[in-house]
C-alpha positions as CSV (number, residue, x, y, z in Angstrom):
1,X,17.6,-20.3,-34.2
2,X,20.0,-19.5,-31.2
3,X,16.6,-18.6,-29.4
4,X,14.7,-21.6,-30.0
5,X,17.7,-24.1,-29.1
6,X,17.8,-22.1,-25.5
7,X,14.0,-22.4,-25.2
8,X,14.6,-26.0,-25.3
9,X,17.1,-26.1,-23.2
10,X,15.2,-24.3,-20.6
11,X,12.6,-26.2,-20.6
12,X,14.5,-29.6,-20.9
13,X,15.9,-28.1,-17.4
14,X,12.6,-27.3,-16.2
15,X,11.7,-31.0,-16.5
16,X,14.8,-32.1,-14.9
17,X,14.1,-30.0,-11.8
18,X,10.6,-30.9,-11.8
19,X,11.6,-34.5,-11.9
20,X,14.1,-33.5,-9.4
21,X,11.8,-32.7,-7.0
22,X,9.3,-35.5,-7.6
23,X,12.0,-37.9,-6.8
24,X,13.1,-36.3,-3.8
25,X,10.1,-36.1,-2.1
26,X,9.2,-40.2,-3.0
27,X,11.1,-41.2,0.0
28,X,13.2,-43.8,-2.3
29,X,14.8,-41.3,-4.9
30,X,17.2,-44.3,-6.5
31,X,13.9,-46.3,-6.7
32,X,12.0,-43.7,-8.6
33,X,14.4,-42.7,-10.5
34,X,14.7,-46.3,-12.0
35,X,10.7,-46.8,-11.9
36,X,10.7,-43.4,-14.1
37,X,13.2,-45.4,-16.8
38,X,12.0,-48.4,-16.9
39,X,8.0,-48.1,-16.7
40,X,7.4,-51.6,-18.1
41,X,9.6,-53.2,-15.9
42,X,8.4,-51.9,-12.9
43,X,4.8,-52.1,-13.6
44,X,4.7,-55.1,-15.5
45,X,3.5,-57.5,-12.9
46,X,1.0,-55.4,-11.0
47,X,-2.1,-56.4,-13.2
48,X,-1.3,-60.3,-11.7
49,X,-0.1,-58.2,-7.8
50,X,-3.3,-57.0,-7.8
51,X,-5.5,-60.0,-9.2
52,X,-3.6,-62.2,-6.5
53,X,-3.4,-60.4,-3.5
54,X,-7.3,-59.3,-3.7
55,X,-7.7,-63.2,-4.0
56,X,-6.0,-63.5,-0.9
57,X,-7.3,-60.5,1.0
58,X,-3.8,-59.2,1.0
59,X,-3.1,-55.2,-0.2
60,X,-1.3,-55.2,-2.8
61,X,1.5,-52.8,-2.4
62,X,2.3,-55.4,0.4
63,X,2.7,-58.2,-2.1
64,X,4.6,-55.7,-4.2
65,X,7.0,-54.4,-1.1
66,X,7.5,-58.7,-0.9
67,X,8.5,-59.3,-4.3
68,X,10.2,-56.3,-4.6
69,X,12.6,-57.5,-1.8
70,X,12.7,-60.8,-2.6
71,X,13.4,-60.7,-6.2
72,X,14.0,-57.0,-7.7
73,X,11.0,-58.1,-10.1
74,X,13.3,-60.7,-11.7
75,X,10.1,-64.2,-12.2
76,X,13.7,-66.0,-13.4
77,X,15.5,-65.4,-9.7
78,X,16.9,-68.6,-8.1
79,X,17.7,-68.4,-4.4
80,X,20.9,-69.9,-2.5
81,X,18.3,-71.9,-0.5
82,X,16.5,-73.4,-3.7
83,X,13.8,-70.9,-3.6
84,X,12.0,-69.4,-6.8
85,X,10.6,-67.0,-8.7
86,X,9.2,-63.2,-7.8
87,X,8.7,-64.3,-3.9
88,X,11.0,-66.4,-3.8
89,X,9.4,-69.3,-2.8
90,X,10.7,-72.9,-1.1
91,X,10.0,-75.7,-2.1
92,X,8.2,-76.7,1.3
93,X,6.0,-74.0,1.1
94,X,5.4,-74.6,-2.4
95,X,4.5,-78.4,-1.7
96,X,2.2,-77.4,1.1
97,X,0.3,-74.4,-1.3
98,X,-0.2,-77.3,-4.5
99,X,-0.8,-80.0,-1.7
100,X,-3.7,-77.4,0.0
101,X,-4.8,-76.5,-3.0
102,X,-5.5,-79.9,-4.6
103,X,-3.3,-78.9,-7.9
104,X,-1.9,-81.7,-9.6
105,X,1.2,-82.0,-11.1
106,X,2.9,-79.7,-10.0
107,X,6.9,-78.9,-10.4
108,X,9.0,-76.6,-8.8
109,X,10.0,-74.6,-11.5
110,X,6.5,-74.1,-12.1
111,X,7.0,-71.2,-9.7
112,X,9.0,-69.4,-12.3
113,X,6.1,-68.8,-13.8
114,X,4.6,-65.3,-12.5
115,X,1.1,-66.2,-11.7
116,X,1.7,-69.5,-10.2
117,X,4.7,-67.8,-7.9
118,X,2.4,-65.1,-7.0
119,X,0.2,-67.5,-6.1
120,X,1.9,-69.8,-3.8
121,X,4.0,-67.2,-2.0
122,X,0.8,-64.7,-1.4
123,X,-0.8,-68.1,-0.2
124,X,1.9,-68.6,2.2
125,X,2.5,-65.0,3.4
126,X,-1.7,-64.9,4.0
127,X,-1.2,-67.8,6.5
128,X,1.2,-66.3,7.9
129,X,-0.5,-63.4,8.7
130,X,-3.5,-65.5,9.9
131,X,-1.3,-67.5,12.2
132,X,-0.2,-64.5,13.9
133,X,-3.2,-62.7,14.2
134,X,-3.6,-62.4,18.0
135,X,-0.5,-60.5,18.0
136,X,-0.9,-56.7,18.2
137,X,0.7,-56.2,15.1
138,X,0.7,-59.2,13.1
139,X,2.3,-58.3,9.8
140,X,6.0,-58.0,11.3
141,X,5.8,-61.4,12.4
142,X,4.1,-63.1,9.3
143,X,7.4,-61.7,7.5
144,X,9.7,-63.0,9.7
145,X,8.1,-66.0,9.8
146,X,8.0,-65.9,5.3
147,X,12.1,-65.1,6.0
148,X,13.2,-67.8,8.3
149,X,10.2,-70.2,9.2
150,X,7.8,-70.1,12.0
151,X,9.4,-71.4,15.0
152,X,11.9,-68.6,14.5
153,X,9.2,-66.4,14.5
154,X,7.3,-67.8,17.7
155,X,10.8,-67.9,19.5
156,X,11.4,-63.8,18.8
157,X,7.7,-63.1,19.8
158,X,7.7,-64.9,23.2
159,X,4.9,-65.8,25.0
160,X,3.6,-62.2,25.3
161,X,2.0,-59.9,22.7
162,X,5.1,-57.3,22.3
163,X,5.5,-54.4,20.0
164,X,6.5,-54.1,16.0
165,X,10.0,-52.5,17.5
166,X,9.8,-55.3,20.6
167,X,9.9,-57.6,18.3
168,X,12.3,-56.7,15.6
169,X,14.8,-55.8,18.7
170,X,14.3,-59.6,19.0
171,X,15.4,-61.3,15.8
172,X,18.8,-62.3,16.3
173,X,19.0,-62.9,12.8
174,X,20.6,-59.8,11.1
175,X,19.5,-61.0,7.8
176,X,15.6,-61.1,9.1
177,X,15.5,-58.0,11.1
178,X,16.7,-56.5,7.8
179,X,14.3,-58.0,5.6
180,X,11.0,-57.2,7.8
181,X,12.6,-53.8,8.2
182,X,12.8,-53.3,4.4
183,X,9.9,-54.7,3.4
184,X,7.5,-52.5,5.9
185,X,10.0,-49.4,4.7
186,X,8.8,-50.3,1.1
187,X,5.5,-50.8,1.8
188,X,5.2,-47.7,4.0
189,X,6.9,-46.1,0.5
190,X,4.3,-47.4,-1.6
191,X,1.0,-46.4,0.8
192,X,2.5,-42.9,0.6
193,X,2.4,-42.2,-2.6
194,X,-1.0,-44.1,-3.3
195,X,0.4,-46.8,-5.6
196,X,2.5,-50.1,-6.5
């Protein structure tokens, strides 16, 4: 009996190293530890993710990285600003999604709802990125602009194409240059390892 309990115990350890290692070598040990955990949570909006963002012509481990930041997965999440749901969305950017969209009667807490948040705030972060396109690399800029509003965004770009770290070095909003940084570390994490 002694036997079999060490057997177990060996290879109970042997998992824990394995997992160990797995963990370590994410890039985001903390993360994957808590993904590992909680599966459900952490997977249970990417069937939606993935449905939206290939609606939009977004990838979605960059919708994910957004929502991830934004909300920690949490569809109930109300922002100090007013905004909503998984991507956090406003409720000017919300009016101007239902408004280009033609969907009638619409209500802001309607963006509590998954799909419909997914919607609007992939919406929005896709014009974003079309806005800026002319930039070199647009994608740092379409998040600032999602973060603090596109004259912000056009002030810290200049007149000139400039560079991802150009660019961040001008955000004089901590809060931003944080949030564009986190979000392109996230999504960077998630392109690694080949999934949401």
């Amino acid at each position: 009996m002694r036997f079999v309990w060490k057997l177990i115990l060996c290879f109970l350890l042997a998992v824990a190293a394995g997992f160990g290692y797995l963990t370590l070598r994410s890039g985001d040990s903390l993360y994957s530890f808590y993904e590992w955990l909680s599966p459900a949570r952490f997977q249970q909006y990417d069937p939606i993710i993935t449905a939206v963002a290939a609606e939009h012509r977004l990838d979605p481990m960059l919708v994910k990285a957004v929502v991830w930041r934004e909300s920690r997965l949490d569809r109930n999440k109300y922002g100090s600003a007013g905004e909503r749901g998984l991507m956090q969305v406003s409720a000017k950017a919300a009016d101007e999604w239902a408004r280009q969209n033609k969907i009638e009667n619409f209500g802001l807490d309607d963006l509590f709802d998954a799909k419909t948040n997914l919607e609007a705030g992939t919406w929005y972060l896709r014009r974003a990125i079309e806005h800026w396109q002319t930039e070199s690399e647009p994608l740092p800029v379409a998040l600032a602009e999602y973060n603090a509003g596109a004259s912000r965004a056009q002030r810290w770009v200049g007149t000139d194409g400039i560079t991802t770290n150009q660019f961040l070095d001008n955000i004089d909003f901590p809060v931003t240059r944080s949030y564009v940084q986190s979000i392109l570390k996230r999504y960077a994490f998630y392109k690694r390892r080949g999934r949401m």
